[in-house]
PyMOL Python script that loads the backbone (N, CA, C, O; Angstrom):
from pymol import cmd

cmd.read_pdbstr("""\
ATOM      1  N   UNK A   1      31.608  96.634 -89.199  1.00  0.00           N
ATOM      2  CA  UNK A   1      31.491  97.313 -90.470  1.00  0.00           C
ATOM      3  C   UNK A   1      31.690  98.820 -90.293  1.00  0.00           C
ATOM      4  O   UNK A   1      32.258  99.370 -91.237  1.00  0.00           O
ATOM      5  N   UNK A   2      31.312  99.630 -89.211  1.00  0.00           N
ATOM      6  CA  UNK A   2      31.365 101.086 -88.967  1.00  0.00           C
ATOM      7  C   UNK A   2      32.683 101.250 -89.088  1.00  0.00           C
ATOM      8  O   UNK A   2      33.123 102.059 -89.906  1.00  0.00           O
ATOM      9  N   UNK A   3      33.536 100.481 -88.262  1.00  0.00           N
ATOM     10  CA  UNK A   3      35.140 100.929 -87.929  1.00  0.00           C
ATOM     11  C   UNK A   3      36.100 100.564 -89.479  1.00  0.00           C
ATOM     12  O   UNK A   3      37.324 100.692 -89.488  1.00  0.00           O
ATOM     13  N   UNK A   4      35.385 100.148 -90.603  1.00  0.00           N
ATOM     14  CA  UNK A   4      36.114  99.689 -91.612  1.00  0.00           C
ATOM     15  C   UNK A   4      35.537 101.201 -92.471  1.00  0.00           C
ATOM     16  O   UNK A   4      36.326 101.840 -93.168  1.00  0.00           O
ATOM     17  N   UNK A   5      33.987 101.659 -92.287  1.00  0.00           N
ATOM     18  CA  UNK A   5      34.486 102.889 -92.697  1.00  0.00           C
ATOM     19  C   UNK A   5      34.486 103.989 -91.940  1.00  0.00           C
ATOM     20  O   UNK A   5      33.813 104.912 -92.399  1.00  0.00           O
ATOM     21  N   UNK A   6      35.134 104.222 -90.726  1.00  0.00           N
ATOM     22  CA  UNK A   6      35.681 105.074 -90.202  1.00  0.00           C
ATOM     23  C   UNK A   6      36.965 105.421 -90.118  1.00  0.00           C
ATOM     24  O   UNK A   6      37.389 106.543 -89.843  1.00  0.00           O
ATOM     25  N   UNK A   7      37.852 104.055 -90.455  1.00  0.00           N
ATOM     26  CA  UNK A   7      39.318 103.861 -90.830  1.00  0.00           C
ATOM     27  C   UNK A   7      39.452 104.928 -91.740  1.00  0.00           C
ATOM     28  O   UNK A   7      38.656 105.114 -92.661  1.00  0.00           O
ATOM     29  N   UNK A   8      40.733 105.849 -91.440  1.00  0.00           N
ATOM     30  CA  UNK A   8      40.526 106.704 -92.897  1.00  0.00           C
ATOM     31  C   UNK A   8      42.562 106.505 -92.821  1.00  0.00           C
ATOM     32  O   UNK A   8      43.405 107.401 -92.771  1.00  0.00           O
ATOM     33  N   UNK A   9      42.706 105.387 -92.837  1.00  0.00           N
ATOM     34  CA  UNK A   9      44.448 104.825 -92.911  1.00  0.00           C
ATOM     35  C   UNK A   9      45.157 105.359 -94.433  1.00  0.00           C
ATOM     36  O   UNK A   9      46.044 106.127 -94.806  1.00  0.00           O
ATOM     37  N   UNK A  10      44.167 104.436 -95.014  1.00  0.00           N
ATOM     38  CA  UNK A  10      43.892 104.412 -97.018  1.00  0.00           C
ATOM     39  C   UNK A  10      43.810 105.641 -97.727  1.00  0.00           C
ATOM     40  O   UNK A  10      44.225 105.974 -98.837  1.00  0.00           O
ATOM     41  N   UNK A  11      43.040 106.375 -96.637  1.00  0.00           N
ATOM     42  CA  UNK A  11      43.192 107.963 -97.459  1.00  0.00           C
ATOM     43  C   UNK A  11      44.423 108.770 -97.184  1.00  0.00           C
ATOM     44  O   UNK A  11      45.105 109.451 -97.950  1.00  0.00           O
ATOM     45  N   UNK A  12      44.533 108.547 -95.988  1.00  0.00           N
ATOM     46  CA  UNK A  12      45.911 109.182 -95.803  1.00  0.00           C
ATOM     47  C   UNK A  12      46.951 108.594 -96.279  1.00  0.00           C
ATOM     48  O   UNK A  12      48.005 109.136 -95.946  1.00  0.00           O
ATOM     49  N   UNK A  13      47.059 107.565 -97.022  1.00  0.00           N
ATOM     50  CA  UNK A  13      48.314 106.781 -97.475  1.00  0.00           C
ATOM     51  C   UNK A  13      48.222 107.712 -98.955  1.00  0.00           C
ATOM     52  O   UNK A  13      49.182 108.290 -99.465  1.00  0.00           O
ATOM     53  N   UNK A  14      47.159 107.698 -99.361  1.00  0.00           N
ATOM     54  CA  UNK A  14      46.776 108.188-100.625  1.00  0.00           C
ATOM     55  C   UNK A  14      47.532 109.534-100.643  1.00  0.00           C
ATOM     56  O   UNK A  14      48.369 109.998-101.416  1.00  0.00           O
ATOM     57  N   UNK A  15      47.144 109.838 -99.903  1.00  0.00           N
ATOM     58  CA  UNK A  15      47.012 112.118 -99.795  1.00  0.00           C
ATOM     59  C   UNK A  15      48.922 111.808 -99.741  1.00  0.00           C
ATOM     60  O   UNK A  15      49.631 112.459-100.508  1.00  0.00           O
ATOM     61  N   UNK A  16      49.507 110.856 -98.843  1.00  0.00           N
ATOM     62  CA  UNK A  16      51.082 111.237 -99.039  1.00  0.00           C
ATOM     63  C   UNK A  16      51.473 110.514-100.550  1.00  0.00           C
ATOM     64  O   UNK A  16      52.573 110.770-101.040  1.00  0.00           O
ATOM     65  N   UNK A  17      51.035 110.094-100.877  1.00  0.00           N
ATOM     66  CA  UNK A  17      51.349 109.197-102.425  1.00  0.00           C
ATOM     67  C   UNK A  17      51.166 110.545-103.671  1.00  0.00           C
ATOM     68  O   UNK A  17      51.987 110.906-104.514  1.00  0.00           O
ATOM     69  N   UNK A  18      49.582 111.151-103.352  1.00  0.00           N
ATOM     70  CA  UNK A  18      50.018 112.531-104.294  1.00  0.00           C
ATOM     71  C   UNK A  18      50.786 113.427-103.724  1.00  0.00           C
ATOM     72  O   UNK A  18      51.494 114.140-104.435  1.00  0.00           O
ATOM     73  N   UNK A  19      50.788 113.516-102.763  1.00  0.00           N
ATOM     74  CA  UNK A  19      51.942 114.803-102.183  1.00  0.00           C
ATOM     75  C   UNK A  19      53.104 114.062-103.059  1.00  0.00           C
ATOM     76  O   UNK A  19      53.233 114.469-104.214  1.00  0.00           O
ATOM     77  N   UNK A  20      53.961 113.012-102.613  1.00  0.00           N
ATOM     78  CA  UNK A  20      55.083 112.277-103.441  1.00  0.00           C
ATOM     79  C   UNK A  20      55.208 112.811-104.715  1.00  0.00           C
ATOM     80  O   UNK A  20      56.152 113.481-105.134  1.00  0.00           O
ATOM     81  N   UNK A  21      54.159 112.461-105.336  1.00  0.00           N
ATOM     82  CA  UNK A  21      54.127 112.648-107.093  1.00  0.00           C
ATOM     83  C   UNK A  21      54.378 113.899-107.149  1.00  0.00           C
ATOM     84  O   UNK A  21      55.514 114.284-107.424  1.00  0.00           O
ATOM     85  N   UNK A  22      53.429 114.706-106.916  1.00  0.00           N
ATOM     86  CA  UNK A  22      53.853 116.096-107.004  1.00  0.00           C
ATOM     87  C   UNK A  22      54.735 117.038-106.580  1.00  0.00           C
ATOM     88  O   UNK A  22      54.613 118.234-106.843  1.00  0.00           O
ATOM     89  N   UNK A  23      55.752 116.494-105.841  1.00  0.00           N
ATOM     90  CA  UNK A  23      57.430 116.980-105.465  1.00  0.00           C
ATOM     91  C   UNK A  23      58.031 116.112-106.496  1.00  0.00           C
ATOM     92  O   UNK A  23      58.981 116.643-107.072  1.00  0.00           O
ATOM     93  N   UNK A  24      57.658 114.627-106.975  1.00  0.00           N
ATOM     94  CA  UNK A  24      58.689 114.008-108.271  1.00  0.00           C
ATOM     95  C   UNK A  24      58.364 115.087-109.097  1.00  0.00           C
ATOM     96  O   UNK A  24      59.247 115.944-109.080  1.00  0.00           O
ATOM     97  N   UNK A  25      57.322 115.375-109.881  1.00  0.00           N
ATOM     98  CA  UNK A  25      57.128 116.057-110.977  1.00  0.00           C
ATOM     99  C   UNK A  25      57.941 117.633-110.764  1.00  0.00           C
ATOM    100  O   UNK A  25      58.866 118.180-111.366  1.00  0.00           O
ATOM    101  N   UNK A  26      57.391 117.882-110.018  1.00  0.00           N
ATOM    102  CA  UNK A  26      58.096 119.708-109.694  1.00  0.00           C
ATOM    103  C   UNK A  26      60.004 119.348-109.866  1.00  0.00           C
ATOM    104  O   UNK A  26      60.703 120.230-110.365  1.00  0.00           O
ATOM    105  N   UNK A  27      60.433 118.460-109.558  1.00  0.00           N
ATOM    106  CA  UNK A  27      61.765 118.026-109.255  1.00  0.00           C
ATOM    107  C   UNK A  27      61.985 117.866-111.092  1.00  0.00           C
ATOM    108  O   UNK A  27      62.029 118.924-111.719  1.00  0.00           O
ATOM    109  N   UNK A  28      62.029 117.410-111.359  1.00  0.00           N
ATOM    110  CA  UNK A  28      61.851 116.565-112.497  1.00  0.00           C
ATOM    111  C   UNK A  28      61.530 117.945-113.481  1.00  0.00           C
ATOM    112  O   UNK A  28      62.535 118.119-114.170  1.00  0.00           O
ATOM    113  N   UNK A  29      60.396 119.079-113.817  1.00  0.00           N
ATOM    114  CA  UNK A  29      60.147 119.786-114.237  1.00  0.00           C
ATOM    115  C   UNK A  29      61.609 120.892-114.542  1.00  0.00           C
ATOM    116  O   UNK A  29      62.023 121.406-115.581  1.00  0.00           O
ATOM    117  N   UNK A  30      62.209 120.953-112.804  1.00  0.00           N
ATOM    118  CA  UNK A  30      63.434 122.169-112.283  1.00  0.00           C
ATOM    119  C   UNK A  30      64.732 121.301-113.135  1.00  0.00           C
ATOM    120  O   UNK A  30      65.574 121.925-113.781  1.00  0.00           O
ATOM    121  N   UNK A  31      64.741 120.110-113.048  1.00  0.00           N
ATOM    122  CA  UNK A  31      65.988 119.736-113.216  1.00  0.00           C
ATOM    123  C   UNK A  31      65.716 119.584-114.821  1.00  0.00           C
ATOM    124  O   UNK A  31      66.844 119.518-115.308  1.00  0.00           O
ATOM    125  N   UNK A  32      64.821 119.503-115.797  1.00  0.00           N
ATOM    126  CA  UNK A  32      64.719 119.702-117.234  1.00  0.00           C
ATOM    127  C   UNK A  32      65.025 121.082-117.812  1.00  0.00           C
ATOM    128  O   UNK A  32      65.727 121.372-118.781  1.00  0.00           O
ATOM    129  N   UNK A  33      64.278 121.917-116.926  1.00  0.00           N
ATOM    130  CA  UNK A  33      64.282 123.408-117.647  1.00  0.00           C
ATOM    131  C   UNK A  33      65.892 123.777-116.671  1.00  0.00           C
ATOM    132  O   UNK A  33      66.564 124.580-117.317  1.00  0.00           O
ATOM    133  N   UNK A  34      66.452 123.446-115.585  1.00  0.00           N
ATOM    134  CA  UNK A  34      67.690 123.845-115.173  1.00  0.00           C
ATOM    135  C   UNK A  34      69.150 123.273-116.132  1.00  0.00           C
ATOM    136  O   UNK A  34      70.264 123.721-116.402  1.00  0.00           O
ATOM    137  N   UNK A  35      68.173 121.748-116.487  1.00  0.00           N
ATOM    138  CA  UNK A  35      69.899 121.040-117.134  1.00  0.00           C
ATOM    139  C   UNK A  35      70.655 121.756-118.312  1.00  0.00           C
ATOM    140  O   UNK A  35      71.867 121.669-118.505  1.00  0.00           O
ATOM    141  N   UNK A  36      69.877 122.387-118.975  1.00  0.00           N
ATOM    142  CA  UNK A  36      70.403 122.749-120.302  1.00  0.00           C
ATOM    143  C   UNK A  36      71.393 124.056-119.901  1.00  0.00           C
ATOM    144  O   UNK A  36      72.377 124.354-120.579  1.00  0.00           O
ATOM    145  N   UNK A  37      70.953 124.822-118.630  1.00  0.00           N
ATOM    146  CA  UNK A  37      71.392 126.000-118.529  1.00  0.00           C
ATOM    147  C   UNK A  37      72.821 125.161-117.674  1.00  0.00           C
ATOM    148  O   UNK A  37      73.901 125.733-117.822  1.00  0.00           O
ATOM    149  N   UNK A  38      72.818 124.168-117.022  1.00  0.00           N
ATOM    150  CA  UNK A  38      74.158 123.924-116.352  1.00  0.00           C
ATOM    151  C   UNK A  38      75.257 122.937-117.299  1.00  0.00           C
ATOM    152  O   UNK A  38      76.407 122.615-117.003  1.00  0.00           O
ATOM    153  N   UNK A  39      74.605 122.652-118.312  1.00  0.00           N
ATOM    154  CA  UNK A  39      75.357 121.928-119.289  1.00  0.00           C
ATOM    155  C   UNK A  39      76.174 122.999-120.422  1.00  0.00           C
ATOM    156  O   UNK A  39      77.290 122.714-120.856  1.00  0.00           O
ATOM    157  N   UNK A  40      75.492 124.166-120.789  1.00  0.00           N
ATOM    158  CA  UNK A  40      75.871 125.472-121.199  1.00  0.00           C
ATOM    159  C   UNK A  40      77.339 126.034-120.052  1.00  0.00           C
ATOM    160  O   UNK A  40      78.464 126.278-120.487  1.00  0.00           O
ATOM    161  N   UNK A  41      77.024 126.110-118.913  1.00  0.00           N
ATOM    162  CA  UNK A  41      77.687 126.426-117.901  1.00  0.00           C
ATOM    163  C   UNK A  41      79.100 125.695-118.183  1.00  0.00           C
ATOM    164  O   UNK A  41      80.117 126.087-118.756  1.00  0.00           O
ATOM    165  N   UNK A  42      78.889 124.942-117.794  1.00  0.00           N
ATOM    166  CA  UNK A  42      80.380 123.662-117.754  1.00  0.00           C
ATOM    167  C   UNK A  42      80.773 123.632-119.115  1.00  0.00           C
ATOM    168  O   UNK A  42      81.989 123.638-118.925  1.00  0.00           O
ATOM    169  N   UNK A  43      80.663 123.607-120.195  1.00  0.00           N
ATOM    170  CA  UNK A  43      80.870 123.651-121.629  1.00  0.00           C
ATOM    171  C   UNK A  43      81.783 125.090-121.619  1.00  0.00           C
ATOM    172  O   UNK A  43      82.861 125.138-122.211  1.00  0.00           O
ATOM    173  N   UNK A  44      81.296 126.113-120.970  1.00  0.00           N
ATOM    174  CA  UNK A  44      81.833 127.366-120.889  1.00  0.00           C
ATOM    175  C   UNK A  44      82.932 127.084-120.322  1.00  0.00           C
ATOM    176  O   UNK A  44      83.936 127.073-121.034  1.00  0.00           O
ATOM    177  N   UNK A  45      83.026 126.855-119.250  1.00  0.00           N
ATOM    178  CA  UNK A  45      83.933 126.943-118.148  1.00  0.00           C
ATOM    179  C   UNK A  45      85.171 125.952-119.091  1.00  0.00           C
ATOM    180  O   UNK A  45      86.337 126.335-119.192  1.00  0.00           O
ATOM    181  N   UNK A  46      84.658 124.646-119.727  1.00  0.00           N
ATOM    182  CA  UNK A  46      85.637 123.620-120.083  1.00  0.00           C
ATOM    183  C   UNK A  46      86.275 124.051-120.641  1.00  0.00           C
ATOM    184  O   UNK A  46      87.446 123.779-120.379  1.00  0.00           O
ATOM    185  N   UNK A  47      85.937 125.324-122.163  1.00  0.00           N
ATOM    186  CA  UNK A  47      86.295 125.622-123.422  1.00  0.00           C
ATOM    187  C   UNK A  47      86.794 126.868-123.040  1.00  0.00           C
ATOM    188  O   UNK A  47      87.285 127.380-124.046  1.00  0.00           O
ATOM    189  N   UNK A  48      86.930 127.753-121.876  1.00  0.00           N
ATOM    190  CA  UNK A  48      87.768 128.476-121.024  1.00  0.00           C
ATOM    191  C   UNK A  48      89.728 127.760-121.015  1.00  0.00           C
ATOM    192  O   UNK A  48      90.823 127.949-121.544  1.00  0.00           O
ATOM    193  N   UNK A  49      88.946 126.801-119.890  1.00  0.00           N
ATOM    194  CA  UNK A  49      89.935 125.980-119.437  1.00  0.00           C
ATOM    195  C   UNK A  49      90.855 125.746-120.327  1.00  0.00           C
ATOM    196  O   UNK A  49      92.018 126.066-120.080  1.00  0.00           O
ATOM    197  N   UNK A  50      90.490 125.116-121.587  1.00  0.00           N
ATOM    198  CA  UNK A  50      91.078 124.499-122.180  1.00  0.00           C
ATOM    199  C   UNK A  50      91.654 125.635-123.418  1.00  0.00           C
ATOM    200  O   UNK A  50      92.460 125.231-124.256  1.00  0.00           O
ATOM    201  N   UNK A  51      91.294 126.681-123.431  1.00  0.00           N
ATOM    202  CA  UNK A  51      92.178 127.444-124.293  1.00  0.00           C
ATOM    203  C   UNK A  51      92.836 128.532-123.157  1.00  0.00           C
ATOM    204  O   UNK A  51      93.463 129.438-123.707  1.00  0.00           O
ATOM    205  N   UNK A  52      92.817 128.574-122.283  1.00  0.00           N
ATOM    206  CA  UNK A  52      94.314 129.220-121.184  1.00  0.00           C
ATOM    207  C   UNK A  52      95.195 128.110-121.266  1.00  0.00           C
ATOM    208  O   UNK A  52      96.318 128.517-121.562  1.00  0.00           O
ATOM    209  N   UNK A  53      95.145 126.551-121.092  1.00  0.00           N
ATOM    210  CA  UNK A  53      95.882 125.436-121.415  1.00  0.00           C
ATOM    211  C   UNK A  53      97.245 125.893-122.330  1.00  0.00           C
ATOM    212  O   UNK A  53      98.464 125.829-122.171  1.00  0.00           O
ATOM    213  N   UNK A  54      96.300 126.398-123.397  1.00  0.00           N
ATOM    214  CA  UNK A  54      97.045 126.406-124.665  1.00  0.00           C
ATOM    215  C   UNK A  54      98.531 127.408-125.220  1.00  0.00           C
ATOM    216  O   UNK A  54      98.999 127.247-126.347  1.00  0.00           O
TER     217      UNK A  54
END
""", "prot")
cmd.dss("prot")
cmd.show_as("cartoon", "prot")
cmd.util.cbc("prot")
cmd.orient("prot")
């Protein structure tokens, strides 16, 4: 019974499971507030492109 709670396997599985989450979320946060500014970007660049085309 001591060595079942001295095992600390479970916690450390835990501690990398929130570490995980909290690089998804930060990721996830950058690429919401970044997409709009690189979708602006390429829209620019396209509507460039496409009137030197012309």
């Amino acid at each position: 019974m001591r060595n079942f709670f001295k095992n600390e396997s479970g916690a450390t599985a835990i501690e990398y499971g929130l570490i995980a989450a909290l690089i998804a979320v930060a990721i996830i946060g950058a690429v919401t507030s970044l997409g709009s500014q690189t979708t602006d970007t390429f829209t620019a660049v396209s509507d460039g492109m496409a009137a030197a085309v012309q």
